[in-house]
N, C-alpha and C positions, 0 to 999 in steps of 0.2 A: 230426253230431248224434246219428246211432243209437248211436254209439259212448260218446257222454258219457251219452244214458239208458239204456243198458247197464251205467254203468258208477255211477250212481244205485242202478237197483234190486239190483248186488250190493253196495254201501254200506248198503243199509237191509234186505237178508234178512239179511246178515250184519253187522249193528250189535252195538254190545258190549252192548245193553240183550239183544238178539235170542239172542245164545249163554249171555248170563251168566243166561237162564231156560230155555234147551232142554241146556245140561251137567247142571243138578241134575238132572231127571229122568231122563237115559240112567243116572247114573253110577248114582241112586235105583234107577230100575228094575233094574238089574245088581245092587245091592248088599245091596236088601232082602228079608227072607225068604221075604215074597210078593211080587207084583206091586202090590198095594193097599197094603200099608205102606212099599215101595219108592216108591211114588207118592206117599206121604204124606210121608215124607222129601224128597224132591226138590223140590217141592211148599212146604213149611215151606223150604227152603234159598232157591227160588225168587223167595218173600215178600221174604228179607233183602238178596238177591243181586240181583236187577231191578225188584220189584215198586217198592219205596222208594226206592232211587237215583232210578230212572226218576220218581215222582212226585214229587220232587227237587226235577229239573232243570224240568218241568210249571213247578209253584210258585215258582222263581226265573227264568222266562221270562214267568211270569203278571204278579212282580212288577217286571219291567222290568230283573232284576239281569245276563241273559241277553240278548244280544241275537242274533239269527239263530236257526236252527234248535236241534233238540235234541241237534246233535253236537258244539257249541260249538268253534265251530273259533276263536275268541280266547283263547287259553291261559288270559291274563289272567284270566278268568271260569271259568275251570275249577277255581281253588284251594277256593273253598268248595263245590260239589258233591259233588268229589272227595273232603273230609272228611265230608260230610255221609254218603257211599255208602260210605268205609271204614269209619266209624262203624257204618251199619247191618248191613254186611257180617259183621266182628268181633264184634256182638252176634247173628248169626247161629250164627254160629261156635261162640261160646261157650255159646248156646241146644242148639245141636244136638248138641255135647260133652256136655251138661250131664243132657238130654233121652234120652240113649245112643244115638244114632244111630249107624248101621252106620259103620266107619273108614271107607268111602272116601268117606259122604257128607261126612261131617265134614274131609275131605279133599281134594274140591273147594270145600269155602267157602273153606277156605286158601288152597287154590292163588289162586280169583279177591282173596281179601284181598292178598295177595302180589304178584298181579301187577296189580291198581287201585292198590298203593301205589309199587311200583316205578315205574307211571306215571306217576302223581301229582306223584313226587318230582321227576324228570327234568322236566315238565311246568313242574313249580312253579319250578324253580330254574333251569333252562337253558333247555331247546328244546321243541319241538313235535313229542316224538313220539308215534308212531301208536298209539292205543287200539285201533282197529281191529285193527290187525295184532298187537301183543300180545295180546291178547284169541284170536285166531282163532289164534295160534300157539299159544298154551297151551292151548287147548282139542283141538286137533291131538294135540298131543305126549300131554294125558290119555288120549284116544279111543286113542290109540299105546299105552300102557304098559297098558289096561286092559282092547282088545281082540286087542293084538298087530301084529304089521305089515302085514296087509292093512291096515289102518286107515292105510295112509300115505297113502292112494287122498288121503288131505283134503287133504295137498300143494300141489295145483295148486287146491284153494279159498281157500288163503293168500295163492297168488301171487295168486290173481285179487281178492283184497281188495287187495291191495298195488298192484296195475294201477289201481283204481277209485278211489282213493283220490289217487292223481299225476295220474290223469286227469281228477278233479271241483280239481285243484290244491289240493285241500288238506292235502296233504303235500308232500313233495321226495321223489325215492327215497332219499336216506339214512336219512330219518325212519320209511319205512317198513319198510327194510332193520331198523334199530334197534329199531324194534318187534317185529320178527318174533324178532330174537335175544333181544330180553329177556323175550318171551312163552315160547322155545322152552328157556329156561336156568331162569329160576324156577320154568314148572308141575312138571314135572320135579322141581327138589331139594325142592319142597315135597311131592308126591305121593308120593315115591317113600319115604321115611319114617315116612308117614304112614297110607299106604294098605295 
């Protein structure tokens, strides 16, 4: 029993709502020329990136379209969220391009565009794999490329997403395994051009 609510509360500190609003401000705060407009970048990223997905999935679980929790673990319910948060995501994007935000901000909305669609896709058309673990991987590999490799210390917060996640069974470990690699390949070719 202690082990499944261990294995809860690292499912919901690291939820992909939870990272896809604490990336924009680290990369914000790193990338802006103060710390206040760095915050305000992150900040405006944050809006498109968790704030609206997240009240999304609120309002198609309010309206009955969702059923269970807000990590929709029935795939099947996942396809119009999923468009609805790449939607907001990519007018993020193209706001914050637009707006002349620092490249690397402009470069983690990519990344999370990029890897909410890779998800999505996989999601939509085959299997159930792991947001979580994409999500936490490509936030990894950013923190990687933009503070260097002590930042790999995040490693074993991956595996322990990937743990939590077989252990609440709502994944397989392949799922999660698949997550972790499609988080760890896309933030990557999109950052790293970008940034």
């Amino acid at each position: 029993m202690a082990g499944t609510r261990g294995a809860r509360i690292v499912t919901e500190v690291f939820a992909p709502a939870v990272l896809a609003a604490a990336m924009p401000i680290v990369v914000g705060l790193h990338a802006g020329p103060t710390w206040w407009r760095g915050l305000g970048w992150g900040l405006l990223t944050v809006f498109f990136s968790a704030v609206v997905p997240y009240a999304v999935i609120r309002v198609f679980m309010r309206l009955g379209r969702i059923e269970g929790d807000h990590h929709i673990g029935d795939r099947r319910q996942r396809r119009l969220p999923l468009l609805f948060a790449m939607l907001s995501v990519l007018l993020g994007v193209v706001a914050l391009w637009l707006l002349g935000a620092p490249r690397e901000v402009v470069a983690i909305g990519a990344v999370m565009l990029a890897v909410l669609a890779g998800t999505g896709l996989v999601n939509a058309v085959w299997w159930k794999l792991s947001a979580h673990t994409a999500v936490a991987a490509g936030s990894a590999a950013v923190l990687v490329l933009l503070f260097g490799p002590v930042l790999l210390v995040t490693a074993p917060v991956v595996g322990a997403i990937a743990w939590s996640r077989v252990r609440l069974r709502d994944h397989t470990t392949a799922q999660v395994l698949a997550g972790i690699v499609l988080g760890a390949v896309l933030a990557p070719a999109v950052w790293l051009p970008l940034a």
